[in-house]
TIVEX-96706 format. One line per field, with one value per residue (C-alpha): x, y, z; residue in three letters. Coordinates in nm, 2 decimals, padded with zeros to 4 digits. Layout:
# residues N
X	(X_...)
Y	(Y_...)
Z	(Z_...)
residu	(ALA_...)
# end
This chain:
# residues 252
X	(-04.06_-03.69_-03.48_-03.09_-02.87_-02.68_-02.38_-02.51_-02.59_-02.92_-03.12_-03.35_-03.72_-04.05_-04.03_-03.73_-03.86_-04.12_-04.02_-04.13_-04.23_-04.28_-04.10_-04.35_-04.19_-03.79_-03.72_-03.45_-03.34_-03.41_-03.04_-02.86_-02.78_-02.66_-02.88_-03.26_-03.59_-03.65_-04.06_-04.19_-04.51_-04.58_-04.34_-04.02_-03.77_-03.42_-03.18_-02.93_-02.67_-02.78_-02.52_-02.61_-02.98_-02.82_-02.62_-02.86_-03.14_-03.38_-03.76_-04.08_-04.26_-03.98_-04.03_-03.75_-03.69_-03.54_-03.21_-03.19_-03.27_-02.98_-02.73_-02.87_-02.80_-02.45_-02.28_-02.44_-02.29_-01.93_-01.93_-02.03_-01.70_-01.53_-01.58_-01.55_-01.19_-01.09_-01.14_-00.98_-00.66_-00.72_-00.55_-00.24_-00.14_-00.21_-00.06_-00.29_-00.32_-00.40_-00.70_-00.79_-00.84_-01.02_-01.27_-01.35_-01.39_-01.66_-01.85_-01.72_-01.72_-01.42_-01.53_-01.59_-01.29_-01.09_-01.25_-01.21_-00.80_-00.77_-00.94_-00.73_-00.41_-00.42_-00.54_-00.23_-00.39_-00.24_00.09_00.33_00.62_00.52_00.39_00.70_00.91_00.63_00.69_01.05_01.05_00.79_00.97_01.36_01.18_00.98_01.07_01.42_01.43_01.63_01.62_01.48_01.22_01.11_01.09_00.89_00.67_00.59_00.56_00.28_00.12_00.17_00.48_00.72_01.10_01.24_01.01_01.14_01.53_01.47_01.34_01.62_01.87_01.74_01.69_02.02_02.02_02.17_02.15_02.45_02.28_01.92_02.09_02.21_01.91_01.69_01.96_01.97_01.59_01.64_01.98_01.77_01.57_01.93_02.12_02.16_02.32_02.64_02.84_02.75_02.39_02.36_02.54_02.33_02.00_02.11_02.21_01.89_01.66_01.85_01.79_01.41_01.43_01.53_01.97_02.20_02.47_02.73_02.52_02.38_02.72_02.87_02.58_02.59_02.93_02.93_02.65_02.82_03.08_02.86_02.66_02.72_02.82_03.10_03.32_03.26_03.25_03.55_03.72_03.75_03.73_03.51_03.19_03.07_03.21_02.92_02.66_02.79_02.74_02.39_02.32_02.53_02.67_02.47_02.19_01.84)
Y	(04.39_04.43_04.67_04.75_04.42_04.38_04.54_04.83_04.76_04.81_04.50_04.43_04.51_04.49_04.84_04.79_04.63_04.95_05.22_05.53_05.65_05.93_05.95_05.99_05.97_05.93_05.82_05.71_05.38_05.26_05.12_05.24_05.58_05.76_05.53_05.62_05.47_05.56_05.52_05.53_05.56_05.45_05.16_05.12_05.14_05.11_05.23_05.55_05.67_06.06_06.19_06.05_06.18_06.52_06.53_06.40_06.66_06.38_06.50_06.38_06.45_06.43_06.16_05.90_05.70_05.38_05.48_05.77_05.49_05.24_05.52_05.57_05.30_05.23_05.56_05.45_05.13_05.23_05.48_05.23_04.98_05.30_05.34_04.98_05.00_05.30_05.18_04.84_05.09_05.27_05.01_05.02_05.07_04.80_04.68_04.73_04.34_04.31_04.60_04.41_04.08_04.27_04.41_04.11_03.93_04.22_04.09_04.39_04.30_04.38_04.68_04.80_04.73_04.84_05.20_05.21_05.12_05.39_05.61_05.50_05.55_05.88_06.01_05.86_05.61_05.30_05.29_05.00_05.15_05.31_05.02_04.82_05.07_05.05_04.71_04.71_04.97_04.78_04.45_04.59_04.78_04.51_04.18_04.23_03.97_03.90_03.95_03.67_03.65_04.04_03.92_03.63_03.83_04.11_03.86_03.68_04.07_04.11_04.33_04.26_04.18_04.51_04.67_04.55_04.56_04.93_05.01_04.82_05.01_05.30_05.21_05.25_04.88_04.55_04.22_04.21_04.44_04.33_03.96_04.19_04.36_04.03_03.84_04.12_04.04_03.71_03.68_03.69_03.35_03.23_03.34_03.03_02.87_02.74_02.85_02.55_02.57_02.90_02.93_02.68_02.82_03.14_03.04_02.85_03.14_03.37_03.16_03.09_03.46_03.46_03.53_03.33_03.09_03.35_03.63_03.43_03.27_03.56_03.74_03.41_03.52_03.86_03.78_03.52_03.75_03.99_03.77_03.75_03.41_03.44_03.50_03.22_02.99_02.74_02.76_02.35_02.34_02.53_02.41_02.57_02.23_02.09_02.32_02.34_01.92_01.98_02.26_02.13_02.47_02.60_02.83_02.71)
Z	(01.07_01.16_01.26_01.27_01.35_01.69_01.49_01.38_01.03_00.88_00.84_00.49_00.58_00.40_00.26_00.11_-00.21_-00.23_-00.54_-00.37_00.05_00.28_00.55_00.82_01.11_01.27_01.63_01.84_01.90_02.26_02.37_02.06_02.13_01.80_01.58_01.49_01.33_00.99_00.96_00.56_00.55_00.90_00.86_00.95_00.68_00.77_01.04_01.06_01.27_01.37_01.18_00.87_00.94_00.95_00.67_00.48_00.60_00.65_00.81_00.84_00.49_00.27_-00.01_-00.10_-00.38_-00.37_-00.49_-00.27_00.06_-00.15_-00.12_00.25_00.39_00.16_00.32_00.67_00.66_00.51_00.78_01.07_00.87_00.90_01.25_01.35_01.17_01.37_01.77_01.65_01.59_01.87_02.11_01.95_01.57_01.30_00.98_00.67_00.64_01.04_00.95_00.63_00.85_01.10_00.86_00.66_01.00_01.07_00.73_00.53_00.18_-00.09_-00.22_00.14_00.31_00.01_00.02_00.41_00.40_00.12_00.36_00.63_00.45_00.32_00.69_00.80_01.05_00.84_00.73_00.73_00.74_01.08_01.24_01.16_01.34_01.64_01.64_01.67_01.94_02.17_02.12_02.18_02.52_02.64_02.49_02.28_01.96_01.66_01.29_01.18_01.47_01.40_01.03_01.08_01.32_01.10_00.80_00.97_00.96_00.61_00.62_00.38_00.48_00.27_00.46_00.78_00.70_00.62_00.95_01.08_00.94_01.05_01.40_01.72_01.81_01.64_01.74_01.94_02.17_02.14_02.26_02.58_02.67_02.62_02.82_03.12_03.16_03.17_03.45_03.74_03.71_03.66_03.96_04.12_03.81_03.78_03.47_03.26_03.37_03.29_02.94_02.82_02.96_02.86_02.52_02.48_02.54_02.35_02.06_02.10_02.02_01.72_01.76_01.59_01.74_01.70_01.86_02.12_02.23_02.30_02.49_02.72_02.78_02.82_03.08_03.24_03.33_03.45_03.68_04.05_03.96_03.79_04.07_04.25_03.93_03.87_03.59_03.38_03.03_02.81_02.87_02.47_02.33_02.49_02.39_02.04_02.06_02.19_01.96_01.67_01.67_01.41_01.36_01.45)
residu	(UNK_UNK_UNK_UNK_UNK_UNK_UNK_UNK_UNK_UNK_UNK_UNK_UNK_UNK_UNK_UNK_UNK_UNK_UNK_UNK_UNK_UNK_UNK_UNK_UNK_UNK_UNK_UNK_UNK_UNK_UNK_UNK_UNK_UNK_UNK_UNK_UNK_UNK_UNK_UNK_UNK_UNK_UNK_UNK_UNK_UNK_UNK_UNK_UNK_UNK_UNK_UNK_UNK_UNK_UNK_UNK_UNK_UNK_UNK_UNK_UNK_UNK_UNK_UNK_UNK_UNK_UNK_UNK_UNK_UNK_UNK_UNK_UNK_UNK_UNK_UNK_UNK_UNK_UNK_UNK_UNK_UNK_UNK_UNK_UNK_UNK_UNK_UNK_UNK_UNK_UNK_UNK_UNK_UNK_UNK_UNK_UNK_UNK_UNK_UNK_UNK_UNK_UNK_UNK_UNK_UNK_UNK_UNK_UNK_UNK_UNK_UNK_UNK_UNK_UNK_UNK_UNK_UNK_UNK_UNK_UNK_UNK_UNK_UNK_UNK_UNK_UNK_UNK_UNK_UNK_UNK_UNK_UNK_UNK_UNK_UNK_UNK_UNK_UNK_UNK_UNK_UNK_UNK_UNK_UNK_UNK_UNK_UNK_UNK_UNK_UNK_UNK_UNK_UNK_UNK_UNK_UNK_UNK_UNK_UNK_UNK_UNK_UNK_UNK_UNK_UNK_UNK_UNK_UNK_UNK_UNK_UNK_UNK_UNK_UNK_UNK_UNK_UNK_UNK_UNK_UNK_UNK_UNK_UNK_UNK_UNK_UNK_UNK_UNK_UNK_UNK_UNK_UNK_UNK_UNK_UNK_UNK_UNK_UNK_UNK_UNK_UNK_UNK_UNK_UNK_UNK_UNK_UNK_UNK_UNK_UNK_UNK_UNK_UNK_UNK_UNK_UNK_UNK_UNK_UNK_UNK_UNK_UNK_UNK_UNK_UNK_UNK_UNK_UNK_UNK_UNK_UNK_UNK_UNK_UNK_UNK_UNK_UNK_UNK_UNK_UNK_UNK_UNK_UNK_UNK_UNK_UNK_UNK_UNK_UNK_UNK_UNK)
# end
């Protein structure tokens, strides 16, 4: 005889296949605190969180059915799903694609997980539209990127791109100064650099995060001038002729 599974949900016993039982006796499980025993006639049964117990009024003598132990052990495990979905957005918020992988990796099936996102969105705890603007917040305070590298980030979480070109629109920053703020971060592993050196390591990471040619070549410059190299640099030629040759002077 078997009792709940390692994550919680209840796992098929003998009884199970029985019509009608008594409960004769409910007791809590050693080293899974919240869950207990359900004992039909002096067998176990089938595994509840306390909660579930309560609300149900369960009690030694009271007689179940096998639909009422079905619809038992259906709310217990949508609650535990429930649950489960709900410290996975408590480290930071989700998008409702992110939660849907999350769940499905959890063995939820598709009637589960879609009743626990509809749950989750009209509590407010998922909501695209809100995590998109998280996203872009985190990334232009701590790691500054382009359109096209937000895009492609929150497409990969199942955002859509009129999704994420509204948020941009409504947000302070543009690319111009995202290309600053990721390039001021980046200045001091460059301060021995020479100007070529560091235009075209400059221009190169800017890139990588997702800025044009356009936006990244002049955020190079702009932080060229700014460096502490600048002043001692020597002026020759415009070294961007050989970046755009390197480059091809396009957008990659």
């Amino acid at each position: 005889m078997t009792g709940d599974t390692m994550d919680g949900r209840a796992a098929t016993s003998s009884f199970v296949k029985g019509f009608m039982g008594q409960i004769t006796k409910l007791t809590r499980q050693k080293g899974r605190r919240g869950r207990v025993n359900v004992f039909i006639d002096d067998d176990f049964a089938f595994g509840l969180s306390e909660e579930e117990v309560s609300r149900a009024g369960l009690h030694a003598g009271m007689t179940l059915e096998q639909p009422d132990i079905d619809a038992l052990r259906a709310r217990d495990e949508a609650i535990s799903y429930l649950n489960d979905a709900l410290r996975y957005l408590s480290f930071r918020p989700r998008s409702l694609l992110e939660v849907e992988r999350y769940m499905r990796g959890r063995g939820a099936d598709e009637p589960t997980t879609a009743a626990t996102l509809e749950k989750l969105r009209r509590a407010g705890f998922v909501d695209d539209a809100a995590f998109t603007r998280f996203w872009i917040e985190n990334r232009d305070a701590f790691s500054p990127r382009g359109t096209r590298a937000l895009q492609a980030e929150l497409r990969a979480k199942g955002v859509d791109r009129a999704q994420v070109d509204a948020v941009l629109a409504e947000t302070d920053g543009d690319d111009g100064a995202r290309a600053y703020q990721a390039g001021l971060k980046r200045m001091r592993l460059l301060s021995r650099a020479d100007k070529d050196e560091f235009r075209r390591r400059m221009y190169g990471f800017l890139q990588r995060r997702g800025f044009s040619y356009e936006t990244a070549r002049a955020a190079a410059e702009r932080l060229w001038s700014e460096s502490p190299g600048a002043q001692e640099a020597s002026s020759g030629g415009d070294e961007w002729d050989v970046v755009e040759n390197e480059f091809g002077g396009e957008d990659v």
